[in-house]
C-alpha positions as semicolon CSV with decimal commas, in nm:
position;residue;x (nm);y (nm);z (nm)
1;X;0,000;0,000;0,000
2;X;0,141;0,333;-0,066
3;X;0,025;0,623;0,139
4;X;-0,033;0,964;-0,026
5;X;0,082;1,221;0,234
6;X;0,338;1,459;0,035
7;X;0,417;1,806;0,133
8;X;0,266;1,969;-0,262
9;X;0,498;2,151;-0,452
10;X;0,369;2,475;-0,537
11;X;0,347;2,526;-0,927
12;X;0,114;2,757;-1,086
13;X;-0,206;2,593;-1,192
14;X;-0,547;2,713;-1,312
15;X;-0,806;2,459;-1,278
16;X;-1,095;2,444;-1,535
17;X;-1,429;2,582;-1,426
18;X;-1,719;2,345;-1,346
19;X;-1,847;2,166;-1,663
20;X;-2,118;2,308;-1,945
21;X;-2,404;2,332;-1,843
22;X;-2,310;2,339;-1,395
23;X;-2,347;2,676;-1,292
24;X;-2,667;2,873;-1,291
25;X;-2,645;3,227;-1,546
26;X;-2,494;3,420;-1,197
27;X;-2,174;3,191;-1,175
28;X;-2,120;3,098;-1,544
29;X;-2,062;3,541;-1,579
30;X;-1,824;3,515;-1,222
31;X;-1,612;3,227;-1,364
32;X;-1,582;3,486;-1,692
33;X;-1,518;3,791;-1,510
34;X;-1,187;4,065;-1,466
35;X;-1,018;3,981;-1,119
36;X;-1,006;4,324;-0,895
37;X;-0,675;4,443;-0,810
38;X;-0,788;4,602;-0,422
39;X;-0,595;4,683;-0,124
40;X;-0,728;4,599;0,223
41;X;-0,897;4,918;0,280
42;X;-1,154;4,897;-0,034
43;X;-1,211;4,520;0,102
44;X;-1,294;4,651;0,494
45;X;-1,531;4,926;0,337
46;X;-1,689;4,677;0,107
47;X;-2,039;4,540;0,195
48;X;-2,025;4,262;-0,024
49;X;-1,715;4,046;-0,162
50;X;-1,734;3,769;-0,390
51;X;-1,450;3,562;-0,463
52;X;-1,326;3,284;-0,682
53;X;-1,124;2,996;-0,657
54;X;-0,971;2,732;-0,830
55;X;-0,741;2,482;-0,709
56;X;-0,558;2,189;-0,895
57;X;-0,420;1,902;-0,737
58;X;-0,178;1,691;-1,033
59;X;-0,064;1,339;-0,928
60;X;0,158;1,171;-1,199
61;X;0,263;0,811;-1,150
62;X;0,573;0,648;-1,286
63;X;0,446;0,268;-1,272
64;X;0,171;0,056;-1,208
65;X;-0,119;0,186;-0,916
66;X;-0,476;0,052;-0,869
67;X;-0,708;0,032;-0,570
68;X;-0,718;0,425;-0,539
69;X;-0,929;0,556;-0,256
70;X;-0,849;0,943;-0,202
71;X;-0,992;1,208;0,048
72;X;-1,012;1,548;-0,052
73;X;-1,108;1,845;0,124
74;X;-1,087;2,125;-0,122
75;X;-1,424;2,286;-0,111
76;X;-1,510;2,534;0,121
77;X;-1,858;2,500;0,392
78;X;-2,198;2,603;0,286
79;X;-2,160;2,878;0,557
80;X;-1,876;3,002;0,799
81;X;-1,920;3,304;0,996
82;X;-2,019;3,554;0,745
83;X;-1,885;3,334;0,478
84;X;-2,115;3,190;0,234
85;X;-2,010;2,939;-0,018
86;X;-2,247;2,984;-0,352
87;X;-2,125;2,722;-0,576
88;X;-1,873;2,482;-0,566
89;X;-1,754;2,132;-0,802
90;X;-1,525;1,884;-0,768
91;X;-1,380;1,752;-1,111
92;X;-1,176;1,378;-1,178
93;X;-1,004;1,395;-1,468
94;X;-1,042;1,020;-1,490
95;X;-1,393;0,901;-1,626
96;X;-1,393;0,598;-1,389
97;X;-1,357;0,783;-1,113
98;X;-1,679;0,719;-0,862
99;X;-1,711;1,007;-0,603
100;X;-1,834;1,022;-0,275
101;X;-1,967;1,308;-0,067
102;X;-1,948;1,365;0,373
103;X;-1,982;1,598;0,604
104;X;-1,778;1,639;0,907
105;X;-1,792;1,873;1,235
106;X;-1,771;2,217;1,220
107;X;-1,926;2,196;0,836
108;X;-1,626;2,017;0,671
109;X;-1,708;1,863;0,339
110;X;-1,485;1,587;0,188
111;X;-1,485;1,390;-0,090
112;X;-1,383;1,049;-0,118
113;X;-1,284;0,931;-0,467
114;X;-1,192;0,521;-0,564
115;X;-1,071;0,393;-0,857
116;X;-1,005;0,061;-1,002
117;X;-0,722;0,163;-1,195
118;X;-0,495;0,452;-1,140
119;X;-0,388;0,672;-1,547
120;X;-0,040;0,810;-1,506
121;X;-0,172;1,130;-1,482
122;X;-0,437;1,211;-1,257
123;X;-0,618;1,585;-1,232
124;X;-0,834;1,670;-0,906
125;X;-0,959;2,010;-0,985
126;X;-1,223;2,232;-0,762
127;X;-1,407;2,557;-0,827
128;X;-1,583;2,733;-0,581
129;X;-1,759;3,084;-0,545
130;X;-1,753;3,230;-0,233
131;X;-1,914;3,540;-0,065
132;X;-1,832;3,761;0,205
133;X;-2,049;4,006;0,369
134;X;-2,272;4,219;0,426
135;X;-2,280;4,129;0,826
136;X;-1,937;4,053;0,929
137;X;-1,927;3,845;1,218
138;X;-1,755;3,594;1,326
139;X;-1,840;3,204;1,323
140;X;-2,067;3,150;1,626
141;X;-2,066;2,870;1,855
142;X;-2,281;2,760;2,129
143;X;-2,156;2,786;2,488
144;X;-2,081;2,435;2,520
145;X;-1,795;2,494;2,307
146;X;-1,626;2,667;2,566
147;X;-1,579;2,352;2,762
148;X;-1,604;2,075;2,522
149;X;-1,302;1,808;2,520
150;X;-1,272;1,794;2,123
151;X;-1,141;2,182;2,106
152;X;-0,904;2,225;2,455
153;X;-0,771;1,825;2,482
154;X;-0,407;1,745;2,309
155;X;-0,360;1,616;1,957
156;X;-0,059;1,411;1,880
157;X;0,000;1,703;1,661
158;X;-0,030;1,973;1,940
159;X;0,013;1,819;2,263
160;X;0,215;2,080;2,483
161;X;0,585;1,983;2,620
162;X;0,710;2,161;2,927
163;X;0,805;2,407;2,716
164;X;0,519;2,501;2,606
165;X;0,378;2,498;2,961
166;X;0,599;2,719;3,058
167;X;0,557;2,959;2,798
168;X;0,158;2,930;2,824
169;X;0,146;2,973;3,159
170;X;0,356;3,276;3,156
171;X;0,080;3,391;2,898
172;X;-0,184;3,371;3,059
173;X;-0,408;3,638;3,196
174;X;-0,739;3,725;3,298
175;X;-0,862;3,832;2,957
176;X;-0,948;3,554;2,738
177;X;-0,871;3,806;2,458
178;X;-0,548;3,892;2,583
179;X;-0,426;3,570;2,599
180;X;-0,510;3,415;2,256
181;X;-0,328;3,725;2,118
182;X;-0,057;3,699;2,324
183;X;-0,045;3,350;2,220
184;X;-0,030;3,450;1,846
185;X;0,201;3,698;1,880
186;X;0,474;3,452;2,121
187;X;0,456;3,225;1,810
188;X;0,475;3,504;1,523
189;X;0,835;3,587;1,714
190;X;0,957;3,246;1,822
191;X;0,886;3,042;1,538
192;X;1,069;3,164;1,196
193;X;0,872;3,088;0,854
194;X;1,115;2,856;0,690
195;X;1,029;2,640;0,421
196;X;1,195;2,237;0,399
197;X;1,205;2,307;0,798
198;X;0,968;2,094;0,864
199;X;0,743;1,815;0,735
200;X;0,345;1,731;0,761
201;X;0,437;1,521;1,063
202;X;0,619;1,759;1,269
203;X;0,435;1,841;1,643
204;X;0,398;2,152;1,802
205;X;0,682;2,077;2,038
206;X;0,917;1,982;1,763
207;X;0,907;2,287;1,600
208;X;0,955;2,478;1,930
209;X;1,256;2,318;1,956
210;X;1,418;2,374;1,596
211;X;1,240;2,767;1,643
212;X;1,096;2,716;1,278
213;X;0,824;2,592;1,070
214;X;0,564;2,644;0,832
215;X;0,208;2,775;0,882
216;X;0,091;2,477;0,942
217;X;0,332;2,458;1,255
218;X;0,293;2,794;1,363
219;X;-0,056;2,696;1,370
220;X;-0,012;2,383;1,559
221;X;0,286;2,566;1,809
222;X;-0,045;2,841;1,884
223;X;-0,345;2,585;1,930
224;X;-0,099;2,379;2,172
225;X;-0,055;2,751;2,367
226;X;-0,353;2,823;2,395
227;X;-0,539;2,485;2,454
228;X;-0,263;2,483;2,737
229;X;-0,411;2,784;2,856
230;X;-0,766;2,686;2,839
231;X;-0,892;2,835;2,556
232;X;-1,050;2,559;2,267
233;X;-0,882;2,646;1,963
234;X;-0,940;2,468;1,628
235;X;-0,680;2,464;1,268
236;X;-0,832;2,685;0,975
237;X;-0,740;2,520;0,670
238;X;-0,779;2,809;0,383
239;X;-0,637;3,040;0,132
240;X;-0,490;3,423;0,141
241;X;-0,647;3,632;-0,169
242;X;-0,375;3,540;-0,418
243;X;-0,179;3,256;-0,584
244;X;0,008;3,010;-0,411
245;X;0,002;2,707;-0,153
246;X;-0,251;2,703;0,117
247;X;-0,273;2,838;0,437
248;X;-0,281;2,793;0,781
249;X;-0,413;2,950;1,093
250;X;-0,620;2,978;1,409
251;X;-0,972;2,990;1,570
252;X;-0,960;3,065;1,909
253;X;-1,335;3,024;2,077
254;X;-1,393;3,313;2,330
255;X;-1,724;3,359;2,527
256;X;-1,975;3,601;2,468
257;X;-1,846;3,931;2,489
258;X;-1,505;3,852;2,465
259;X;-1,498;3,872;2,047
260;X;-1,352;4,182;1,906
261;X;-1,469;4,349;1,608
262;X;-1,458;4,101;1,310
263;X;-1,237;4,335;0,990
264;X;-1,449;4,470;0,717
265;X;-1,767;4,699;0,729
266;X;-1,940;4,625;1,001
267;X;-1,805;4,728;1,318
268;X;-2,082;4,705;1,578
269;X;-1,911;4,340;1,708
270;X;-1,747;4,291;2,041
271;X;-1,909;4,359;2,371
272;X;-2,151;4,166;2,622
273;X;-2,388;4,033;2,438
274;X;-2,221;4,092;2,060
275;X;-2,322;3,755;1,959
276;X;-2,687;3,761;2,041
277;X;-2,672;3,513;2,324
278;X;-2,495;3,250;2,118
279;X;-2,251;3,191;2,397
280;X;-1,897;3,151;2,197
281;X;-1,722;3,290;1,899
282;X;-1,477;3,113;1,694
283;X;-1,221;3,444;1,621
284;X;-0,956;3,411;1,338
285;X;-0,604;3,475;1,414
286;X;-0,346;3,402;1,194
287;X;0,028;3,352;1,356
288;X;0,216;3,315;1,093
289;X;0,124;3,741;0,989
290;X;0,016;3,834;1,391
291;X;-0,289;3,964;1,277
292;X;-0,650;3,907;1,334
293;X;-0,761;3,680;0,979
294;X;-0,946;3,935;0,766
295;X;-1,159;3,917;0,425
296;X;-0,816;3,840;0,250
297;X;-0,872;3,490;0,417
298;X;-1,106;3,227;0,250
299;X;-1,165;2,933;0,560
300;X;-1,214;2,569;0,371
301;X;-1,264;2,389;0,689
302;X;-1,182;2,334;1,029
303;X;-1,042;2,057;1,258
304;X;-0,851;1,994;1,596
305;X;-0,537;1,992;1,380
306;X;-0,378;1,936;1,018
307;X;-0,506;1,556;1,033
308;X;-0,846;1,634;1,017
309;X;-0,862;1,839;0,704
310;X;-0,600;1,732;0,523
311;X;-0,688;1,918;0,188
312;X;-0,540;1,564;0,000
313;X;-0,439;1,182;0,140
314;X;-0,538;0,858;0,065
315;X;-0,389;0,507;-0,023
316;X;-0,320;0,291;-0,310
317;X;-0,230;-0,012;-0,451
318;X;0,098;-0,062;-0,678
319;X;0,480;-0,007;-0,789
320;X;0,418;0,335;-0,918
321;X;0,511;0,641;-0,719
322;X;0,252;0,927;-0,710
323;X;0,446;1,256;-0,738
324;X;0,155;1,574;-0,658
325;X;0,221;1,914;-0,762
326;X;-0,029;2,136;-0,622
327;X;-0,140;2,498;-0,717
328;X;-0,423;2,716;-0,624
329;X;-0,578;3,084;-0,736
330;X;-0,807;3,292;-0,507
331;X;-0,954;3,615;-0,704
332;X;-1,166;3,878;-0,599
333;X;-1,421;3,967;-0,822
334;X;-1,654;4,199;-0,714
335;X;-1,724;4,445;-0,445
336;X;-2,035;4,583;-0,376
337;X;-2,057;4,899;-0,161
């Protein structure tokens, strides 16, 4: 059995649009549309963003593979916070290919795909419209989530070493606030962004050690600080506005109250009370920038850590070796407002 877990090379790639025929009149004239060149202001002001993305995933094989079973998770949730997916497609380049559809927690879709035999060259390619706007809040969560094992217990990828005890104890505070950014910030200055550093199965500790990582482990290194602090934080898997790899970052769930103003138009968020009574908000930091995750940021799913939405892993039969080369594009298209 070979097991598909490769760091993806990032290569430029623009994945077709869904098929004839897919999209309704609204999405066929989005796919077709100019990209907008704007800064971060226009987006804040904004009352409306739509965005587009397309991501390609390229496995070539140099031998024999069969058996294929392959999870992808590649399109974004039907809703996240003020996020609102409004069309999204999977395609197989291979004709054979049977797909499967599931939903996880927190709204994660995945995609299972088998095949009997395995072509040397093997496209995944999804397409997705996304909307942002105009309330901008962040995702709510009910209270429970505050004290729920599956969001403050250890991961093998994040559980804390006395190192990171020490460091989350020292930031700790009274403010729930305070401490998730102080968390985020400790790990924007401790751990460098280096590339090759690290690989998919490097813990939270082990990058505190060697002081460097990717955004995956600065995500990891902050979910292990704050969890040790007792704050439930989850993984984002997403993209930045942009071409290039995916990114990583953080949802720290404060109570009630505790949420400060989510970036963009709106800015009436933050205070008892903000969320309507929901009882928790999931807020988006990102460590790897030290900045609270704004409308440059497109959330695909969610998970305890990297292992739960791996955006591509599976297993197959055969001599051949599956090489992936991975690209992605996230354009914004209009702005309304």
């Amino acid at each position: 059995m070979q097991d598909l877990l490769p760091r993806p090379r990032p290569a430029l790639a623009t994945a077709a649009p869904p098929t004839a025929g897919a999209a309704s009149a609204p999405a066929a004239a989005i796919w077709g549309a100019e990209p907008l060149a704007v800064d971060e202001a226009r987006l804040a002001a904004a009352s409306l963003v739509t965005y587009r993305i397309r991501q390609r995933l390229r496995y070539t094989y140099d031998g024999p593979a069969r058996d294929l079973v392959h999870r992808l998770v590649v399109l974004p949730p039907n809703r996240h916070g003020d996020q609102i997916s409004r069309h999204g497609e999977l395609t197989v380049s291979a004709p054979a290919a049977r797909v499967s559809w599931e939903r996880g927690p927190d709204g994660l879709r995945a995609a299972t795909v088998t095949l009997d035999e395995v072509p040397g060259l093997l496209d995944f390619e999804a397409a997705a419209i996304v909307e942002r706007g105009p309330a901008v809040t962040w995702p709510a969560l009910p209270a429970s989530a505050l004290t729920g094992r599956r969001l403050l217990a250890a991961t093998a990828l994040t559980a804390p070493d006395e190192t990171l005890l020490a460091v989350a104890s020292r930031l700790t505070g009274p403010d729930p606030l305070t401490t998730a950014r102080r968390c985020c910030a400790w790990v924007f200055e401790n751990i460098a962004y280096r590339p090759g550093s690290t690989t998919v199965g490097t813990t939270a500790a082990q990058a505190v050690a060697g002081r460097a990582g990717v955004c995956q482990d600065q995500a990891h290194v902050m979910i292990a600080l704050c969890r040790a602090a007792g704050l439930p934080a989850r993984y984002v898997l997403g993209h930045l506005v942009g071409d290039g790899e995916s990114h990583a970052w953080v949802e720290v769930v404060l109570p009630d109250g505790w949420a400060p103003p989510a970036p963009g138009r709106s800015r009436g968020l933050g205070g008892p009370g903000a969320l309507g009574g929901a009882g928790a908000a999931a807020v988006a930091l990102d460590p790897c920038h030290n900045r609270l995750a704004d409308r440059r940021y497109v959330t695909i799913a969610t998970g305890r850590d990297y292992h739960d939405v791996m955006p591509t892993s599976g297993v197959y039969r055969g001599r051949g070796r599956g090489l992936l080369v991975a690209g992605q594009r996230v354009e914004i298209v209009s702005l309304d407002g």
